[in-house]
C-alpha positions in Angstrom: -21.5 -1.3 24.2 -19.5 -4.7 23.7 -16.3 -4.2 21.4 -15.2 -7.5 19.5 -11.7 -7.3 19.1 -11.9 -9.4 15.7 -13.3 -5.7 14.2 -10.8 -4.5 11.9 -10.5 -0.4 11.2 -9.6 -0.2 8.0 -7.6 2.9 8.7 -5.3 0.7 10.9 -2.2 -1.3 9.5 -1.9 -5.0 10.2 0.6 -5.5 13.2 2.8 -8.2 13.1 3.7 -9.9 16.1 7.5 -9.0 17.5 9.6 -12.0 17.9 12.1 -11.9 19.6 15.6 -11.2 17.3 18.0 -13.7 17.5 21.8 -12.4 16.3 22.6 -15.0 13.9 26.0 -13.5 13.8 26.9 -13.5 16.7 25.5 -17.0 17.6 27.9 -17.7 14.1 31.1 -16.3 15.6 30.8 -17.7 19.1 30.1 -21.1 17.6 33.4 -20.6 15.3 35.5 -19.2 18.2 34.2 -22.4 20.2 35.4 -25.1 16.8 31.7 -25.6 16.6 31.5 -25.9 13.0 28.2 -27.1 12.6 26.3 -24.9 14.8 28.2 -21.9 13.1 26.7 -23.6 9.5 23.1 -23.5 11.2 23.3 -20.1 12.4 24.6 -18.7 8.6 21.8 -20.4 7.2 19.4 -19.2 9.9 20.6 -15.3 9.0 20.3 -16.1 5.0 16.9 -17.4 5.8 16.0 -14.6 7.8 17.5 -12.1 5.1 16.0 -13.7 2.2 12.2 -14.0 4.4 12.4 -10.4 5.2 13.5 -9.2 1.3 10.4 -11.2 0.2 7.8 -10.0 2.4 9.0 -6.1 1.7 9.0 -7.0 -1.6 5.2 -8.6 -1.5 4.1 -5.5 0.6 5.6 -3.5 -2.1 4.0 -5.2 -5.2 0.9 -5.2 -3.4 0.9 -1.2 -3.0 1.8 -0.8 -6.4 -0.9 -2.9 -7.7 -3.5 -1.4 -5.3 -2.5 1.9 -6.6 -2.7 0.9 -10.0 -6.1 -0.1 -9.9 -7.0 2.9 -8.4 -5.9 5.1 -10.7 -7.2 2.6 -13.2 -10.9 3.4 -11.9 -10.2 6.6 -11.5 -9.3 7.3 -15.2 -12.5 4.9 -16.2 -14.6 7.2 -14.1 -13.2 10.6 -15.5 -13.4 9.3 -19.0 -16.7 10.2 -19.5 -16.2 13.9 -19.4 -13.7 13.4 -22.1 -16.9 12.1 -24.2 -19.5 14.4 -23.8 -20.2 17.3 -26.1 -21.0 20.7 -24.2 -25.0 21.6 -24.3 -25.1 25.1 -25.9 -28.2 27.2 -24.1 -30.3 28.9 -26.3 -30.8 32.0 -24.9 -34.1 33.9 -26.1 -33.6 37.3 -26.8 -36.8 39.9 -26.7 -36.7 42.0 -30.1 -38.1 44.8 -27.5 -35.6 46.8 -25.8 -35.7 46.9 -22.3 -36.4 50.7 -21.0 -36.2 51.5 -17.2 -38.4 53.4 -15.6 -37.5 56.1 -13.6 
C-alpha cells in the first residue's frame, strides 16, 4: 500500500513549522550595550512584530473555534427542533368487552 503524505487525518492538528527563536531582547540590549542604536531600533521592532503576529494568529485560531462551535450548535438546535414540533401519536388501544378467563 503506497501512503501519500499530502493525506490529511482530520483528527490531526495542522503543525506549524518551528523556526528557529531569535531573542529580540537580547539582540536589543547587546546592540545598546555596543552604542548600536540602530540595530537596537530593528531588534524592538522585530520583537513588537513578533508579539503583535503571534497575538493575531491566537486570536484568529480562537475566532475560528468559536465560530466552528457556533455553527455546530447552530445545526444542532435546527436538527432537535423538530421534536419540539411534533404532537405525540396517542395509540388506540382496543379493548375486548369479554373478560379474559384463565384456564386452569
Amino acid at each position: 500500500m503506497i501512503e501519500d503524505e499530502n493525506i490529511k487525518n482530520d483528527n490531526v492538528e495542522a503543525v506549524e513549522p518551528e523556526t528557529p527563536e531569535v531573542n529580540h531582547v537580547n539582540n536589543m540590549v547587546d546592540s545598546l550595550v555596543d552604542g548600536d542604536n540602530i540595530a537596537a531600533q530593528d531588534s524592538f521592532k522585530s520583537a513588537l512584530t513578533d508579539k503583535i503576529g503571534q497575538a493575531l494568529d491566537d486570536k484568529r485560531k480562537t475566532v475560528a473555534n468559536d465560530w466552528l462551535n457556533s455553527a455546530l450548535e447552530q445545526e444542532d438546535i435546527a436538527d432537535n427542533s423538530h421534536l419540539d414540533d411534533e404532537q405525540p401519536v396517542e395509540q388506540e388501544v382496543e379493548q375486548e368487552n369479554e373478560p379474559v378467563v384463565s384456564q386452569a
